[in-house]
C-alpha positions in Angstrom: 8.5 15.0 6.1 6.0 13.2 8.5 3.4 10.9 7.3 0.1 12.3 6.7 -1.5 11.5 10.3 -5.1 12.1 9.4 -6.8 11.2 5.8 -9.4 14.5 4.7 -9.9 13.5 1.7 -11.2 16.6 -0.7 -13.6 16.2 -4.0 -10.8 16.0 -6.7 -11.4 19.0 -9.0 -12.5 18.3 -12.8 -11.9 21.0 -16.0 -14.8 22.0 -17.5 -17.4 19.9 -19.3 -15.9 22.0 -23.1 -14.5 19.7 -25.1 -11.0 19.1 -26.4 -9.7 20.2 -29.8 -7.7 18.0 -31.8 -4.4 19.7 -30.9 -5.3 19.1 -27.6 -5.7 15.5 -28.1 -2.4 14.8 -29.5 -0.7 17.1 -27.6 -2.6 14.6 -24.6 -1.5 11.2 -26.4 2.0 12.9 -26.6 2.6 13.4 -23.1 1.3 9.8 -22.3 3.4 8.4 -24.7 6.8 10.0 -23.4 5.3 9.1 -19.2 5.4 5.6 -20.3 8.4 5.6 -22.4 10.3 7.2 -19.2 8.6 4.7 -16.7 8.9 1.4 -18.3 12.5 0.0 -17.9 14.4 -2.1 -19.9 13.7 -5.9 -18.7 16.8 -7.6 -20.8 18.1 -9.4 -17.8 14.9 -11.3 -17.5 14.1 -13.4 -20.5 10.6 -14.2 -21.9 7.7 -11.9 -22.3 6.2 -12.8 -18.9 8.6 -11.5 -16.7 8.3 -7.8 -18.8 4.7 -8.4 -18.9 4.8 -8.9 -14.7 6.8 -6.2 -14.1 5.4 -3.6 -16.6 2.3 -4.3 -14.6 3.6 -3.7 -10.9 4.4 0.0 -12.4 1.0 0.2 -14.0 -0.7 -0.9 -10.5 1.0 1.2 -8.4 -0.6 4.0 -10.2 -3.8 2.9 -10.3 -3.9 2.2 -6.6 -2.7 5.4 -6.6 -5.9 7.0 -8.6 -8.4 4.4 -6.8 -7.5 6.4 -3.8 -8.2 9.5 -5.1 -11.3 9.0 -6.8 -12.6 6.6 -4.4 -11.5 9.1 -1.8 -10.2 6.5 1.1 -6.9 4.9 2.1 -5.4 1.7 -0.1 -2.3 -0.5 0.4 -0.8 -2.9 -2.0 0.7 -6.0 0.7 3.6 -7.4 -1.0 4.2 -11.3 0.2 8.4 -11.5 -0.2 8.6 -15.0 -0.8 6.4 -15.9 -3.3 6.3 -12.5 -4.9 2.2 -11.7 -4.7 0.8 -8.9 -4.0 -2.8 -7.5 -3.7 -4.7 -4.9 -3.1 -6.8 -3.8 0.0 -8.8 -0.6 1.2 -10.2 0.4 4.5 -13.6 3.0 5.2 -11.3 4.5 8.0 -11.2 8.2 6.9 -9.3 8.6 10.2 -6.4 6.0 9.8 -3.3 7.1 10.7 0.1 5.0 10.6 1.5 6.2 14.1 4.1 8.5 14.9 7.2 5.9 15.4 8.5 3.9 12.6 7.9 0.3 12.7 10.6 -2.3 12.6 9.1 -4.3 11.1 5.1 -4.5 9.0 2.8 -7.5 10.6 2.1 -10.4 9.1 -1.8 -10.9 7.9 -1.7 -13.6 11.1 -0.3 -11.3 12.7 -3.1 -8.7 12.5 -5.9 -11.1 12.8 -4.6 -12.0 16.1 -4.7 -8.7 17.4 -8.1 -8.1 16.0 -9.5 -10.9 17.7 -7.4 -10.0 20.9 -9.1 -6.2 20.6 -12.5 -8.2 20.2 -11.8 -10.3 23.2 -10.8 -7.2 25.5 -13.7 -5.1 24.2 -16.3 -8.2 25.5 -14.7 -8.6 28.8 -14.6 -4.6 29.1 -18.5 -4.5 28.1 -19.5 -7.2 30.7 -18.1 -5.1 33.6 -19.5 -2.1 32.3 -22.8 -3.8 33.8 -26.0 -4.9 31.9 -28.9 -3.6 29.9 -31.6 -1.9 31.8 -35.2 -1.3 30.8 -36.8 2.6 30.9 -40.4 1.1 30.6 -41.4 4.8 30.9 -39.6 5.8 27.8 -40.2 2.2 26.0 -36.3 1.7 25.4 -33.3 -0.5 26.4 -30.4 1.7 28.2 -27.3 0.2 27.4 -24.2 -0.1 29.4 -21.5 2.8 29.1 -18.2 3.8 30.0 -15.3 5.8 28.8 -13.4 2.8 27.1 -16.4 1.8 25.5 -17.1 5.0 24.5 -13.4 5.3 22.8 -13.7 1.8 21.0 -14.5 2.5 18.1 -11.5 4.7 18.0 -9.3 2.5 19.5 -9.9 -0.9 17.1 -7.7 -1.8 14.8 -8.5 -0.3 11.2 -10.2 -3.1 9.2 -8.4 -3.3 5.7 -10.1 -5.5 3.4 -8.9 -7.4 -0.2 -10.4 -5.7 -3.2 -11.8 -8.1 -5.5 -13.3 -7.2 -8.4 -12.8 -7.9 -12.6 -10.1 -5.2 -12.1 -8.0 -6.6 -9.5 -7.3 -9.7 -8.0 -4.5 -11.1 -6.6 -1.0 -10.4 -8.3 2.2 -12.5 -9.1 5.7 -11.7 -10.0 6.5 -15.5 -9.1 7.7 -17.8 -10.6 10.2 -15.0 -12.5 11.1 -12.5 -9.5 10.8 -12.4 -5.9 10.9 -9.4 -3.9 14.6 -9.5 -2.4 13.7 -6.2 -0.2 11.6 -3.7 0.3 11.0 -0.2 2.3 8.3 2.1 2.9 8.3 5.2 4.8 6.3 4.0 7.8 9.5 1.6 7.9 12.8 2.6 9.6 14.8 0.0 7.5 15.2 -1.7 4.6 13.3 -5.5 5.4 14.6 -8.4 3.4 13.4 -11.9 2.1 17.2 -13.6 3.6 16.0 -11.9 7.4 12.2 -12.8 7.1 11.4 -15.7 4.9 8.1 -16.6 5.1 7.2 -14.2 7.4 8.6 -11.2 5.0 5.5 -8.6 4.2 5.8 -5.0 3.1 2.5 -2.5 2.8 2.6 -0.2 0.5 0.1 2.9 1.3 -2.4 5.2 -0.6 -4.2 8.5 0.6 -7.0 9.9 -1.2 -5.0 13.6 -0.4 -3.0 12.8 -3.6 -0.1 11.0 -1.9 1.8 7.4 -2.2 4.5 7.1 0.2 8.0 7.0 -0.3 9.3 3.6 -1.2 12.2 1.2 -2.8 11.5 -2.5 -4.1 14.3 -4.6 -5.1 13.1 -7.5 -7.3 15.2 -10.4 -8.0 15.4 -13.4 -10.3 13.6 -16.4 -8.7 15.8 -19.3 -10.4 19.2 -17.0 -10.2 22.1 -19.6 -9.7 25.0 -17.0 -10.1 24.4 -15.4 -6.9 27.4 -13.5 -7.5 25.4 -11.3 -10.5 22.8 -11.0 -8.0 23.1 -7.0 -7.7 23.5 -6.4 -11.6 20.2 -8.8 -12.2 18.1 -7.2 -9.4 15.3 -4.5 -10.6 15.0 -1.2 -8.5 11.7 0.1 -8.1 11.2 3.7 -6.6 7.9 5.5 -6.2 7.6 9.0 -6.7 4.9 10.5 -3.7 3.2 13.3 -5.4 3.0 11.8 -9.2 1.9 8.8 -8.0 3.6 6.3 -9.8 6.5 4.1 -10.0 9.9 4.1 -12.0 11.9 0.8 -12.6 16.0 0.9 -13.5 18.1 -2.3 -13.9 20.5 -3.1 -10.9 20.5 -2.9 -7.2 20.5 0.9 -6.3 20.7 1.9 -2.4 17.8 4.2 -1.6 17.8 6.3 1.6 14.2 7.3 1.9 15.3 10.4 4.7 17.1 11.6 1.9 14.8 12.2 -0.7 12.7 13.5 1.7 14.9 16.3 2.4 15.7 17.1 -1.1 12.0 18.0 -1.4 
């Protein structure tokens, strides 16, 4: 399955404004109950409240980001920083983003895409200045600006602006100092990108369309302090999203993941 190339998002349809019986209530809580009994792993390789706590929260964020996109009805992307284990939450006004027909090797750092935004900016200035300059219609009392095809198409053509959401609700994440994210794969990825290749420079995006969709993904977390590296597969945490629910499932150990082929089982 292709990633959705265009984001339409639709008015999410609400039930009636009737209100529930009682039956309906528990029969509600119930469901709840057994979603969260089946999506919260058990954390008894990691010691200590905090490290549950942290990862019990990556679940529940995934699913809210998840929600925020359909409610809010735009795109979202969690960035995951490998190293240190933070991750955050950003959103973007582009209604017409789209991630691009080949898979990327590899997902930018934020340097990375600042650069090119300023490089676009640059481009578009030079671009505008040999378009020619402004010319006055005194007939018609206004300012004729220059034109051209290119900078007709720019504002098609620059780079979608994602911005940090930061509000009493979210803020900036840590799994650190407990886990760090050993690897990580999307499915605008065509591998499997790791903290031993990229170091520093290791970031994943994790995206959100208001259509109802998360993409496919794995995200192996590991102990930060592990000195056994040979137990390094049995302590690692396997985390798996599932598109259409929209939310995230956790089991204990490294598990391989081919995203192609749960794509194909659907």
């Amino acid at each position: 399955m292709s990633l959705p190339s265009k984001v339409s998002p639709q008015p999410p349809r609400f039930r009636g404004t009737e209100g529930l019986t009682i039956i309906e209530l528990l029969v509600v809580i119930s469901i709840i109950a057994l979603i969260s009994a089946v999506a919260v792993p058990n954390f008894s390789f990691v010691p200590g409240t905090e490290a549950t706590h942290k990862l019990g929260n990556l679940l529940g964020d995934i699913r809210s980001a998840y929600d925020m996109s359909v409610l809010n009805r735009k795109p979202y992307r969690l960035v995951f920083e490998f190293k240190t284990g933070s991750y955050w939450l950003e959103a973007t006004e582009d209604q017409n983003f789209f991630l691009g027909d080949e898979k990327l090797d590899r997902d930018p750092t934020p340097d990375e895409i600042k650069e090119k935004e300023a490089a676009f900016d640059e481009d578009l200035k030079r671009y505008t200045e040999l378009a020619g300059r402004e010319v006055e219609d005194a007939e018609k009392e206004k300012v004729i600006k220059p034109s051209s095809p290119l900078l007709a198409a720019a504002k098609k053509l620059k780079p979608t602006k994602w911005t940090a959401v930061d509000d009493a609700e979210w803020n900036k994440r840590a799994l650190g100092p407990s886990f760090v994210i050993r690897s990580m794969q999307t499915e605008h990825l065509q591998r499997l990108l790791t903290l031993e290749e990229l170091g520093a420079e290791g970031y994943a995006y994790l995206y959100f369309f208001p259509q109802g969709y998360v993409e496919r993904a794995v995200i192996h977390l590991a102990p930060a302090d592990l000195d056994d590296k040979a137990k390094l597969d049995e302590k690692t945490y396997t985390i798996r999203t599932e598109p259409y629910e929209g939310v995230a499932t956790a089991e204990t150990g490294y598990k391989e993941v081919d995203l192609r082929s749960d794509e194909k089982r659907r």
